[in-house]
C-alpha angles and dihedrals in degrees: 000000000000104000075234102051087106091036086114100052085060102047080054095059089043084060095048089048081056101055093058077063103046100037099083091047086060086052093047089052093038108052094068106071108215095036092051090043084057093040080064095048098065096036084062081047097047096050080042096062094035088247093155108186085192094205083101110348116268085246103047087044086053086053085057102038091049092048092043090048090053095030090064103027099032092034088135092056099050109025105039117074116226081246091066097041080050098054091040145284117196105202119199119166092317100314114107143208112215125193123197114255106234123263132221113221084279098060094249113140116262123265087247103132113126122243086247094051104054097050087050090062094040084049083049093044086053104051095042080060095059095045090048096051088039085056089040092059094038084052096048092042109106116277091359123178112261090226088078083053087060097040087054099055095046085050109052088050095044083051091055097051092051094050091046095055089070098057128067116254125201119247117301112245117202098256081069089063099075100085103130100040095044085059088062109034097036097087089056093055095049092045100052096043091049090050089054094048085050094057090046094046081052088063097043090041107171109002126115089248092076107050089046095053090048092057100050092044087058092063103051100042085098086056086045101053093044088054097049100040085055089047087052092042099049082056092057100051094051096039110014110024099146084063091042089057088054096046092039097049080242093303114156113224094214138051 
């Protein structure tokens, strides 16, 4: 095996090293409105241009500039579920009130979502459809611009979560609480999981067995990152949690 066949784990986890750095700069350019607006801006421009900074890369700074902008001025709109909006948010410059959805005897939150709200999140659904499939067919068109790549990846998430925010969910366990930090850590673990398949499909070259290993562990790649990064996590928050508040936006893993 090449002494660089897992090169490319380890820039990945340079970039996410990286990112620690990086991540209160974007909080310092994002928490004033107009300047983080502008600090956008030239991010679109930037990917437009093909003007890749590398440390991370201009797209995937864009991802993070655009979550943390809504993340701090739109908190209301992507962290809070329409139960909750249904059961009742109190917002006061900027401090809330939160009071607790109801629960049926399994822990799963309460069918309490209003009528209207739930066809404002299907309308929003809807419409996040139509501007994904409009960005898909910009992006596959010959020599498109690699900004409709982008705009495409920020619009089919943002329409599942609007669609999700209609329909009661069950109660959330504490493996569900990594979202941030399975968004960076995730492709390690892929990569590095699909290297190790590939040396293992090298020794069984030809034979059915590999092909039907690789398969399954295709499928459950998505089971296998989850696991690891709450093991990792679990890690951070007993022995590094300083470094498990960066990585999680501040997010606790349990309770």
């Amino acid at each position: 095996m090449s002494q660089y066949a897992y090169a490319p784990i380890f820039w990945y986890l340079y970039q996410l090293i990286f990112l620690i750095i990086v991540s209160p700069l974007i909080y310092a350019l994002v928490k004033n409105r107009a300047i983080g607006l502008l600090w956008i801006v030239g991010l679109v421009f930037a990917v437009h241009l093909h003007l890749d900074m590398r440390h991370p890369n201009t797209d995937a700074l864009l991802y993070y500039s655009v979550a943390a902008y809504f993340a701090v001025h739109r908190r209301g709109l992507v962290e809070r579920s329409m139960e909750e909006e249904a059961a009742g948010w109190k917002e006061d410059h900027g401090t809330k009130e939160k009071k607790a959805a109801p629960e049926d005897k399994d822990g799963n939150t309460a069918s309490v979502i209003p009528d209207h709200v739930r066809r404002r999140c299907f309308a929003e659904g809807l419409a996040g459809v139509m501007i994904s499939v409009f960005c898909y067919r910009r992006m596959m068109a010959p020599e498109a611009a690699v900004l409709w790549t982008c705009f495409y990846r920020m619009a089919v998430p943002m329409t599942c979560w609007a669609f999700a925010c209609g329909v009661r969910l069950p109660k959330i366990r504490p493996w569900m609480r990594q979202s941030m930090f399975l968004y960076a850590i995730h492709y390690i673990v892929v990569r590095f999981v699909n290297k190790g398949i590939a040396v293992a499909a090298r020794q069984l070259a030809g034979s059915v067995s590999a092909a039907g290993i690789a398969l399954i562990v295709y499928f459950l790649l998505p089971a296998i990152a989850v696991m690891v990064s709450y093991i990792l996590a679990k890690f951070l928050v007993r022995f590094l949690p300083g470094v498990w508040r960066v990585l999680s936006g501040g997010r606790k893993l349990e309770g």
